[in-house]
N, C-alpha and C positions, 0 to 999 in steps of 0.2 A: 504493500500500500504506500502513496504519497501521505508520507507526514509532517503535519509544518508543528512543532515546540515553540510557542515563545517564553520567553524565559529561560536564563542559561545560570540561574539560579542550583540549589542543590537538589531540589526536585526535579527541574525541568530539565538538569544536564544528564542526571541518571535516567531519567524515564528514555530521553530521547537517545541515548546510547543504547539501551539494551534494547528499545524498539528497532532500532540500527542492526543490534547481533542478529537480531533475529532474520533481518535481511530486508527488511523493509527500506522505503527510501528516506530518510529524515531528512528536513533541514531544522536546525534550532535560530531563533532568533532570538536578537538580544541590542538594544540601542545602544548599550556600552562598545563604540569604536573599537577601544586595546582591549577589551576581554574576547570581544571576536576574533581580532587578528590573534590573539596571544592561542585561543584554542584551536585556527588553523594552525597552528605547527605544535598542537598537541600538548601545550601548556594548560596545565588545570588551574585553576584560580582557589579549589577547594581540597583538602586531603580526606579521602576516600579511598582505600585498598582496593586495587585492581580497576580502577576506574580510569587512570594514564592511559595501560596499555591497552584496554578496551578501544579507549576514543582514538588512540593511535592507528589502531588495527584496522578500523570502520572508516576512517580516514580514505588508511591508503585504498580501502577495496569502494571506495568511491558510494560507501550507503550512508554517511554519515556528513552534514555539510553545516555550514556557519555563514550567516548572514544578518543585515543590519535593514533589509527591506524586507520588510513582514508586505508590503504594496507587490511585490511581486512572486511571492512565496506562496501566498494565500490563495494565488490561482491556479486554479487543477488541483488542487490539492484536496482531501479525500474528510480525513480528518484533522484539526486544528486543537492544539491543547494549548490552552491557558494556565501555563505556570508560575507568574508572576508571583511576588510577595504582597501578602497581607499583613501589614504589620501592624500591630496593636495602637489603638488611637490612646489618645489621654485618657478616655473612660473606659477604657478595658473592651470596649470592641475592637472589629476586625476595621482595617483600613481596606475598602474598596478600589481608591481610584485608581489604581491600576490595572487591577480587572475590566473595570468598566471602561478605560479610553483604550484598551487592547480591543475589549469588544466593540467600542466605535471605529477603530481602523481595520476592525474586519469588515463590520458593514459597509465599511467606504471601499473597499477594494475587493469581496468576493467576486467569482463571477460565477457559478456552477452550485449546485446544491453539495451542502457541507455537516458535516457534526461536529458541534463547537463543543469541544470537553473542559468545563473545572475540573481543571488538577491541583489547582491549589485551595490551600484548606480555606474555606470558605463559611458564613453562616447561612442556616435556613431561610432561603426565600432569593439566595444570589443568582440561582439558574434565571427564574425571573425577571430579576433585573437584567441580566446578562441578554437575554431574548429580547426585554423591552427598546434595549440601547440599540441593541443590531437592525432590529425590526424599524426602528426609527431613521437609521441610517439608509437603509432601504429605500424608506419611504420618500427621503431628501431624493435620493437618486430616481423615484420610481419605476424603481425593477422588483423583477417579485421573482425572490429567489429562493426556492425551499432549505429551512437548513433545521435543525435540531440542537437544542442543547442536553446536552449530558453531563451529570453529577461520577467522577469516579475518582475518590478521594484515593492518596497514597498513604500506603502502611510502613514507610520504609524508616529502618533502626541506622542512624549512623554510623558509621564503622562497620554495619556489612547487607549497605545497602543494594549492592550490586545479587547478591545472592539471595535477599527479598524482593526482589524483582522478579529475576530467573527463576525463583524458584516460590512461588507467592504461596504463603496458606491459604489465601483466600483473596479475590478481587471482587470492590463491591463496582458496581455498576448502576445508577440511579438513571432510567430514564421513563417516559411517558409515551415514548414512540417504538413501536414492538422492531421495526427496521430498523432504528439506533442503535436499539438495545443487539438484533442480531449482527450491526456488523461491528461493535464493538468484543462481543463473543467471535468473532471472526479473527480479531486481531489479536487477541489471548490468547485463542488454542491452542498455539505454539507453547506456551509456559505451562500449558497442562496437559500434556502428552500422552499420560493415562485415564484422565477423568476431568471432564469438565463441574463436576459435583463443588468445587471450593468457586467457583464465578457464579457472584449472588447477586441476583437481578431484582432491584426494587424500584418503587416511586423514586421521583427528583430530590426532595423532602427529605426524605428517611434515609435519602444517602448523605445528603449532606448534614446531615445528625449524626450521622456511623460514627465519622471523623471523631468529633468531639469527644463524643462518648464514651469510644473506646482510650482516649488521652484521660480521661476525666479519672475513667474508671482506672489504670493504668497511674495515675496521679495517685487516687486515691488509696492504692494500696500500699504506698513508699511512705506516704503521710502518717496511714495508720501505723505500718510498723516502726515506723521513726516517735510517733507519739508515746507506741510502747515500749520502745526502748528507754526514752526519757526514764518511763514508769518504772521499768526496770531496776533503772539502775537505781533510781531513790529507795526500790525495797530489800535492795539487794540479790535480786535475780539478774540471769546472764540471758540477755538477749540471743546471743548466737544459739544457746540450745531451745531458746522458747522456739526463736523461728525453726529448728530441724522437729521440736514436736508438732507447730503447725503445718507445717509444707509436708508433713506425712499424711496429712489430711489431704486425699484426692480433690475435694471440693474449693481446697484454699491452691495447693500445688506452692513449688519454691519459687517462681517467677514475681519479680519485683515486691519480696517480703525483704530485703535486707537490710538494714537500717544503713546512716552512712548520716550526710550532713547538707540533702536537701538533694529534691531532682533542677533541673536547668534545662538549655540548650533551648531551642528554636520551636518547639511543638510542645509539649507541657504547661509550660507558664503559659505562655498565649493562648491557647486554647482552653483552659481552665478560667480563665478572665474572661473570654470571649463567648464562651456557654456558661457562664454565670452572669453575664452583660445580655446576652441572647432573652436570658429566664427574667430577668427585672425588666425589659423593655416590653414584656409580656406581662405584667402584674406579679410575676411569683418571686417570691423570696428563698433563692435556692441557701439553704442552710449546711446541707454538708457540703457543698462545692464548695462554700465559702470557708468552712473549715478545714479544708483540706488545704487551699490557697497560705490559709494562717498558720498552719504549722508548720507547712515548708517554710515562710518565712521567717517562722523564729530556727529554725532546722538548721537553716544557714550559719548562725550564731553561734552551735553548741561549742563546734569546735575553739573558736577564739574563746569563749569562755572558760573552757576548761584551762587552755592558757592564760587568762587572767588569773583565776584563780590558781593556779601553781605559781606564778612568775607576780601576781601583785597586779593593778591597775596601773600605774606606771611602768612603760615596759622600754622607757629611756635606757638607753647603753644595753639592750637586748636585741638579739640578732635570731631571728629564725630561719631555717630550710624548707623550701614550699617542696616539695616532689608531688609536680601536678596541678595544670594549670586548664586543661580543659572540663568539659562539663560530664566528660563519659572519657574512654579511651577508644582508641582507632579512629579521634576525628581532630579536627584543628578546633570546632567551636567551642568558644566561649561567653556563647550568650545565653543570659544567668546563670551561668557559672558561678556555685558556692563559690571559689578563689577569689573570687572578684569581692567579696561582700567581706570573705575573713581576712586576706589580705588589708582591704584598707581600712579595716575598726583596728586592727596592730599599729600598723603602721601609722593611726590616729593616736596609737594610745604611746608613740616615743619610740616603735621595734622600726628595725631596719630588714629589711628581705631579701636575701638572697634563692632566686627559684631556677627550677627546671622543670620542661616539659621537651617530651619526645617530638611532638607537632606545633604548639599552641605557643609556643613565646617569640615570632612573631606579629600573631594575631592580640598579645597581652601589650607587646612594644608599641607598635603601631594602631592600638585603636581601645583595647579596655583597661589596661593601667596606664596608659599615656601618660597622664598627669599626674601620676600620686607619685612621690617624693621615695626615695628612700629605697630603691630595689634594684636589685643587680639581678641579672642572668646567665644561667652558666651553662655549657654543651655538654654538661655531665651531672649525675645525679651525687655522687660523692664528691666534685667539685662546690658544689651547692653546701655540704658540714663542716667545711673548713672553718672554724672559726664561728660556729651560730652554734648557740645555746640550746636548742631545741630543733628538732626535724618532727615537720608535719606533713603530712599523706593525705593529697587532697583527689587524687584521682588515680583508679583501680589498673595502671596499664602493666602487661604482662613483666616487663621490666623491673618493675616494684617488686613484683611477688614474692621472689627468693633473694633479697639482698645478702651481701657480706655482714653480719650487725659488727662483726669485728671491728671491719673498717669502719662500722659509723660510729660506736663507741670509740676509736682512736682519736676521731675526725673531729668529733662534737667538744665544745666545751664542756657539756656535762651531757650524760645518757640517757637524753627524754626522746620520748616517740608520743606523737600526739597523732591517731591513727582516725583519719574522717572515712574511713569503706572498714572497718575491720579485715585488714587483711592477714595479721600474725597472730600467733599463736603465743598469749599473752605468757600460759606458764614457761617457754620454752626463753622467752625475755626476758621475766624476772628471776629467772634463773643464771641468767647472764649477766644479772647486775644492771638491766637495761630500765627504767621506769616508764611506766609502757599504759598511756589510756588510749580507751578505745569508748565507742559511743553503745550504750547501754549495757555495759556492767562496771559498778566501782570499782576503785581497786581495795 
């Protein structure tokens, strides 16, 4: 099939790559001049494992293409997907207008009947709007040209996005047109090679609710176990074995039960905001979306807290080791990122920072600690303890897992681990003379 992506965004570069593997004809657009030219020669703008040589490969075999004229892309073209950013206005809704002037420069330029797809995450009632713009555009021109819109929200996990694609549990599909909905089934079947059974075909509506919902719900389970961690640890109960007696429960399962010091990055937050924005502009007062919002907020906290508390409220002439500066591991993002919140309450309260991240420092340099005072970066994680009082564990990357503690007890001014993912095993530290907190159990 002809496919026009606009948006070269982290949605719309994955979708429209693996649409590409599959053999299909892509072009992605994007009105960023140097992000275009930069992905013609195969330059990514984002870090995603396996995503380079992908778009390298579709490149050369000519299915894969980069342009900055959505006016001439959009003709003959089959399907159209709208992946643009929606980003959170001041009141916790979705920011449209970029949806909506993509879908006015379709209407200005289709010429052939079309299926305009949201791909990007969107609220209930944006198919609508999305029709009303185009249909109006149309109408400027008076031509009358059949097209459809389509709800098919992405499920995809940063850091291994490319193999929820390939390989999807499930593709929802929201349409009101039984032809949209088939040739968008057309365009999947390749991803599901044994059973079309996981492509769930519903209303417009109820697809673009999916999205949320499942973030919300997916929110809400990090919150609750981070809430009971707190509990925990004031009773003196060890969080890590409460969650292995719940995730023994089929009904609960271990999937985002583990405590840590707040979820982040790009879908979470904003979408939690934006379906609890959704529900008041409707009259209802969503009450646990809104507590699940509040705990992660204070969640963010725990950690520098617990470093208050050992180190005092003035944390002048105190140096800490960040190991971990994105929001997950296996991505460069940083947006809401805990690091960004415990980072600068330290570094308000007198500490100096020394950090390392495997992707993300960068993306910390040039754009989310720009301005905060007081931090150094290092290309190494044991470069980072030289000389800092404390090392803090702010993101879970394979790297962390098994360090030297020799070398950090050498390295450290004094032997503290301030652990935001519980990733060691506390008796095997205190056994080493290491002082070792971790988030829901005291010591």
């Amino acid at each position: 099939m002809n496919l026009t992506v606009i948006g070269t965004g982290y949605v719309g570069l994955v979708s429209g790559t693996c649409f590409a593997e599959m053999g299909n004809n892509v072009t992605c657009i994007d009105i960023d001049t140097k992000k275009i030219e930069a992905l013609k020669n195969g330059q990514i703008p984002i870090y995603e494992p396996g995503l380079e040589p992908m778009v390298a490969r579709n490149i050369k075999n000519e299915t894969l293409h980069f342009s900055t004229d959505l006016s001439k892309h959009i003709k003959g073209c089959e399907i159209a997907f709208i992946a643009v950013g929606t980003p959170m206005g001041q009141d916790g809704s979705a920011d449209l207008q970029y949806v909506l002037k993509v879908a006015e420069q379709i209407g200005q330029h289709m010429d052939s009947p079309l299926i305009i797809v949201d791909k990007s995450t969107v609220p209930v009632g944006t198919a609508d709007k999305v029709k009303e713009t185009i249909q109006g555009e149309l109408d400027k021109r008076k031509e009358s040209i059949p097209f459809d819109v389509v709800s098919n929200p992405e499920f995809l996990k940063e850091g291994d996005a490319i193999n929820d694609f390939l390989k999807p549990d499930r593709v929802v599909v929201g349409s009101d047109n039984e032809e949209a909905a088939k040739k968008m089934r057309q365009l999947y079947a390749p991803f599901f090679r044994s059973s079309m059974d996981r492509l769930i075909t519903m209303d417009v509506k109820s697809a673009e609710m999916t999205k949320y919902v499942a973030n919300a719900m997916l929110a809400t389970k990090i919150s609750f176990m981070n809430e009971v961690a707190n509990i925990c640890e004031l009773v003196g109960a060890d969080v890590n074995k409460v969650r292995i007696g719940i995730g023994s429960d089929s009904r609960i399962g271990y999937s985002f039960i583990y405590p840590g010091s707040g979820y982040g990055g790009s879908c979470f937050p904003k979408d939690v905001k934006a379906l609890k924005r959704t529900a008041i502009e409707h009259g209802y007062t969503p009450q646990l979306i809104g507590a699940v919002e509040d705990v992660n907020d204070r969640q963010k906290m725990v950690v520098a807290q617990k470093v208050l508390n050992r180190f005092g409220e003035n944390l002048g002439g105190k140096t800490f080791a960040i190991w971990g500066l994105a929001f997950k591991p296996q991505t460069d993002d940083m947006r809401e990122a805990p690091s960004i919140y415990i980072i600068k309450h330290l570094v308000e309260k007198g500490a100096k920072i020394r950090a390392y991240d495997p992707k993300a420092m960068e993306e910390a340099r040039e754009f989310y600690l720009k301005d905060v005072p007081n931090i150094s970066y290092f290309d190494s994680k044991y470069d980072t303890l030289k000389g800092a009082d404390a090392m803090i564990l702010l993101t879970e990357w394979k790297e962390f897992r098994s360090p030297d503690f020799n070398e950090i007890k050498k390295q450290l001014n004094e032997a503290v681990i301030f652990d935001g993912r519980n990733q060691y095993n506390d008796v095997l530290l205190e056994n080493m003379g290491i002082e070792y907190y971790q988030i829901g159990k005291s010591r």
